[in-house]
C-alpha positions, 0 to 999 in steps of 0.5 A: 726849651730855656725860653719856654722855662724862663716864660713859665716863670714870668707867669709865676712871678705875674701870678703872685704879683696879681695875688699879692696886690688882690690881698693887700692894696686892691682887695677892696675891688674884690669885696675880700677882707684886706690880708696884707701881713700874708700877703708881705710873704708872698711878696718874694717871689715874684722878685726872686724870679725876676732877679734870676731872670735879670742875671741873665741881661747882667751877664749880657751886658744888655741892662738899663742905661742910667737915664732909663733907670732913673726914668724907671725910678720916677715912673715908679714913683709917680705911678705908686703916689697916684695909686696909693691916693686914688685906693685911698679916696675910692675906699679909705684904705691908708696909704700908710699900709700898703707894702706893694703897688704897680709902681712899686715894681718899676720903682724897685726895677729901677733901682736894681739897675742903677745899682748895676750901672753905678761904681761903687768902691769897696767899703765897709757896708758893701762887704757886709751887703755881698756877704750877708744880704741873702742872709738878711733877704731870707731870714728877716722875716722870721725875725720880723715875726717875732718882732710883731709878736712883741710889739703887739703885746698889750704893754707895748701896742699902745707906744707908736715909736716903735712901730715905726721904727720896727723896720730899722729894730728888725734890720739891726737884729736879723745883722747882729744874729747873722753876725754872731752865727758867722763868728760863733759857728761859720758852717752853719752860716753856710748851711743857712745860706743854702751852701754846704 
């Protein structure tokens, strides 16, 4: 029955992975206009199943050696330049814009596992990952939202800077207001966090 269960996830992490990619990097094959922006909310999905299914080879001690991640990482790598040039020369569409290609999935799987395998001693930056980056991993986009709706203001569209520094702005503020929540209001962080 659990195998069956975790089979029916695989299928609906594979589900929105294709409709991910048919939005954004692969719609031109479609003959369908590129939706990229609804496509990044999608993009989770299809991770967080993934991430639940790995749980299960972390506590099994059955994860990718470092040599087979890093083999992973340069797959991804190599497989998302190679797509992302090739998308570009069949139909123009920048490389610049796209947000999730094949390669990206090995590249992140890789990553996830090295980061698995390598020791890392307790500092400042991994308490503060432990403690809020399912914080951060949720609510981020809502801030990110916002942060479009700003910067696309006629005043502020024109000044590229900030659109390429948009995902560091929009890091820093999901941190300080999740931040500021723990230290104004702890239950709430709690009840935001999905733990009561």
């Amino acid at each position: 029955m659990k195998r069956q269960f975790e089979n029916y996830l695989l299928l609906i992490a594979l589900f929105f992975t294709i409709i991910v990619l048919v939005l954004d990097i692969y719609s031109f094959i479609f003959s369908i206009p590129n939706k990229s922006e609804f496509s990044r909310f999608l993009q989770s999905v299809p991770f967080l199943i993934i991430g639940y299914l790995r749980a299960r080879d972390i506590q099994s001690r059955r994860i990718y050696s470092v040599t087979g991640s890093i083999l992973l990482i340069g797959s991804g790598i190599a497989l998302q330049l190679s797509e992302s040039v090739l998308v570009y020369q069949i139909s123009g569409y920048s490389p610049h814009k796209v947000s999730l290609t094949c390669g990206t999935i090995f590249f992140l799987l890789g990553m996830f596992y090295l980061s698995l395998r390598l020791p890392i001693k307790k500092n400042l930056l991994s308490t503060i990952g432990e403690k809020y980056s399912l914080l951060i991993y949720l609510y981020h986009p809502i801030v990110y939202s916002l942060l479009y709706f700003i910067l696309a203001s006629d005043f502020l569209k024109n000044i590229e800077i900030l659109l390429w520094i948009s995902p560091i702005l929009n890091l820093g503020i999901t941190c300080m207001v999740i931040y500021a929540i723990d230290k104004l209001a702890p239950k709430w962080l709690h009840v935001l966090s999905g733990f009561s």
